[in-house]
C-alpha positions, 0 to 999 in steps of 0.5 A: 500500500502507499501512502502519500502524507501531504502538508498544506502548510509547507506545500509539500507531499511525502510518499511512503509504502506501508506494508501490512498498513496503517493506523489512524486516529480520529478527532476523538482520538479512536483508532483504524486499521486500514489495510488492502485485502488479498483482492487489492481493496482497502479495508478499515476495521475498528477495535473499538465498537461498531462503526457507522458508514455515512454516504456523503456525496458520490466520492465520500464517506464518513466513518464514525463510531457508533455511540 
C-alpha cells in the first residue's frame, strides 16, 4: 500500500509504502486499521465498537463510531 502524507502548510507531499498498513486516529482520538485485502481493496476495521458508514456525496464517506 502507499501512502502519500501531504502538508498544506509547507506545500509539500511525502510518499511512503506501508506494508501490512496503517493506523489512524480520529478527532476523538479512536483508532483504524486500514489495510488492502488479498483482492487489492482497502479495508478499515475498528477495535473499538461498531462503526457507522455515512454516504456523503458520490466520492465520500464518513466513518464514525457508533455511540
Amino acid at each position: 500500500m502507499k501512502l502519500t502524507i501531504t502538508n498544506h502548510q509547507e506545500n509539500n507531499k511525502e510518499c511512503i509504502e506501508a506494508i501490512s498498513g496503517i493506523i489512524v486516529y480520529d478527532g476523538e482520538g479512536n483508532e483504524y486499521s486500514i489495510n488492502l485485502n488479498k483482492f487489492g481493496e482497502l479495508v478499515v476495521n475498528s477495535a473499538f465498537g461498531r462503526m457507522n458508514i455515512i454516504p456523503q456525496y458520490s466520492n465520500e464517506v464518513i466513518i464514525r463510531q457508533e455511540k
